[in-house]
N, C-alpha and C positions, 0 to 999 in steps of 0.2 A: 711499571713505568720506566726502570732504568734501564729494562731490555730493549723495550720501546724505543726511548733516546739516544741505545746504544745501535742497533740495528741501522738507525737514519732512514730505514725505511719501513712502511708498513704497509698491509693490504685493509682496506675496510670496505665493507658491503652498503650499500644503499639499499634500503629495506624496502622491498616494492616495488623497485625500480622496473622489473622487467619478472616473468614468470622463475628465471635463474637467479637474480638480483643482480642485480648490476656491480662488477668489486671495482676500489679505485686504488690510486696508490695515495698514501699519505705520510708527509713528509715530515716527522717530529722536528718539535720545538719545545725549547723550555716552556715558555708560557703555556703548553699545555695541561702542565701541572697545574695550575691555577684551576683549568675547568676541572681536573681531574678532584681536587679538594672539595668542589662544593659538590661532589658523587658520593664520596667512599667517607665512611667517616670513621678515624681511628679511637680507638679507645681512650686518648687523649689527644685534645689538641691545641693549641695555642688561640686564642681568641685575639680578634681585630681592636679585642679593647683592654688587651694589655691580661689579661687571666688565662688559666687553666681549664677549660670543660674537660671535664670527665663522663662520661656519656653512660656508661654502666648502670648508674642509679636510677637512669629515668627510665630504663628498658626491665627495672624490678616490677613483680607484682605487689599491688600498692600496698599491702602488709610488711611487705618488706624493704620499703623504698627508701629507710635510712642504713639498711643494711651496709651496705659499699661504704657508704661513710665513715661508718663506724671500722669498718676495716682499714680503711686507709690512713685514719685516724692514728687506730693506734699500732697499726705498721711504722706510719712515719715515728710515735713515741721511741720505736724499736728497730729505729735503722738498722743501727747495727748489728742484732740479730737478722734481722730480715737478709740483708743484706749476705750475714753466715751459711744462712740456710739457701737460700739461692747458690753461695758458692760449694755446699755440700750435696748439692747435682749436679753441677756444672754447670750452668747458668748464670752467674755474673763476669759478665765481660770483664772490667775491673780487677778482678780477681783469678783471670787465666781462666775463667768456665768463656762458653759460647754464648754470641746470641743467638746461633740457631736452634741450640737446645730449645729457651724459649719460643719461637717460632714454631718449630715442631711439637711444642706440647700445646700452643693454641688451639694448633690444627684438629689436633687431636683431641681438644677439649671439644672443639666444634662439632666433630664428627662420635665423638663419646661419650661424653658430658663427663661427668665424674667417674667415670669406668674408663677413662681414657689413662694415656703417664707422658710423663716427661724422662722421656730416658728412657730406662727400666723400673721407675720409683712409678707408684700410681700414684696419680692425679688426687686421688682421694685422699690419701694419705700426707701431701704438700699440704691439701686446702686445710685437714683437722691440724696441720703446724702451724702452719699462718691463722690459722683462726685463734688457737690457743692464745699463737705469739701477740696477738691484736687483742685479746684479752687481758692478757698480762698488764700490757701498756696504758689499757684501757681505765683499769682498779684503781691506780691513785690521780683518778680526776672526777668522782661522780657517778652517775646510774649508767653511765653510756653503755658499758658493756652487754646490758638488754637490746641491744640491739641488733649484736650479735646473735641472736638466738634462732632469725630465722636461719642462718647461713650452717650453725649446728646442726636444726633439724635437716636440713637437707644433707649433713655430712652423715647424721645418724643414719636416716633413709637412705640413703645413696640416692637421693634424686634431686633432681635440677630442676626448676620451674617448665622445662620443655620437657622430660621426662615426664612430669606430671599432667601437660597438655595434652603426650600423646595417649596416657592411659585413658584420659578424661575422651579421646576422640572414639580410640577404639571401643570405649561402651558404649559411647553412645551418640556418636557421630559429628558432625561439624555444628550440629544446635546445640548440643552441648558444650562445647568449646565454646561458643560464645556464648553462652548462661556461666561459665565459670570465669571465662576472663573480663566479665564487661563490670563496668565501674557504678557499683552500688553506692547511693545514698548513704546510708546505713554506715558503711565501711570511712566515710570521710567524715566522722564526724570523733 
């Protein structure tokens, strides 16, 4: 978007327009932003009503849909660590690391799930710190810390909820996929 803004100019296509499509020119504006918000939705975002969405939880499989919480939970207990361990890859702005470290290790969480890194440090290896460290924080308030357990398993496995879609695909095709991920009865109760 702030290439976009910065260019002052752009090209965009009219879909159908014509067998070549028809391209036009278009002429950014801030208020583009706005449409552009209710498109893309970031990991967190400020709400209209004055709160934080965190979006991560709701895109869990429903076993594990207090998981994030319970992370965030007791990260927040453990700022300050949290906060260490980000600056021991380089990744806390605040602290002389980069924000593009983090960006590039998004990316590459995207594109690798837990077999991806941040830097040279793998990915997998952050998430069992941060899990630990959300553990830790976790202990002196209650059961919470079980909730932690699916985020474990998946550190143990090395596998990510879409890891686990795609093995579930290649045995056995897109019916299967939807017999594993569809929302049983059973499971809500």
């Amino acid at each position: 978007m702030r290439k976009y803004l910065e260019r002052g100019i752009a090209q965009g296509v009219v879909p159908g327009s014509s067998e070549n499509d028809t391209k036009i020119d278009l002429l950014p504006e801030p208020v583009d932003l706005y449409a552009l918000l209710g498109t893309v939705w970031h990991e967190a975002r400020l709400t209209g009503y004055g709160t934080v969405e965190v979006r991560s939880p709701a895109n869990q499989p429903l076993d594990s849909i207090t998981s994030v919480a319970a992370l965030v939970l007791g990260l927040s207990i453990k700022q300050e660590e949290a906060e260490k361990l980000l600056e021991k890859y380089g990744a806390w702005k605040d602290k002389g690391g980069r924000y593009e470290v983090l960006q590039q290790a998004r990316l590459s969480a995207i594109w690798n799930g837990l077999q991806g890194n941040m830097g040279n440090v793998s990915l997998l290896r952050i998430a069992d710190e941060m899990v630990q460290l959300a553990d830790d924080g976790l202990r002196g308030i209650g059961e919470e810390s079980k909730h932690l357990d699916a985020l474990r398993n998946r550190i143990n496995y090395e596998k990510n909820p879409s890891d686990i879609v795609v093995d579930v695909y290649q045995r056995g095709g897109i019916r299967a996929v939807v017999d594993h991920t569809k929302i049983r009865m059973e499971n809500l109760k």
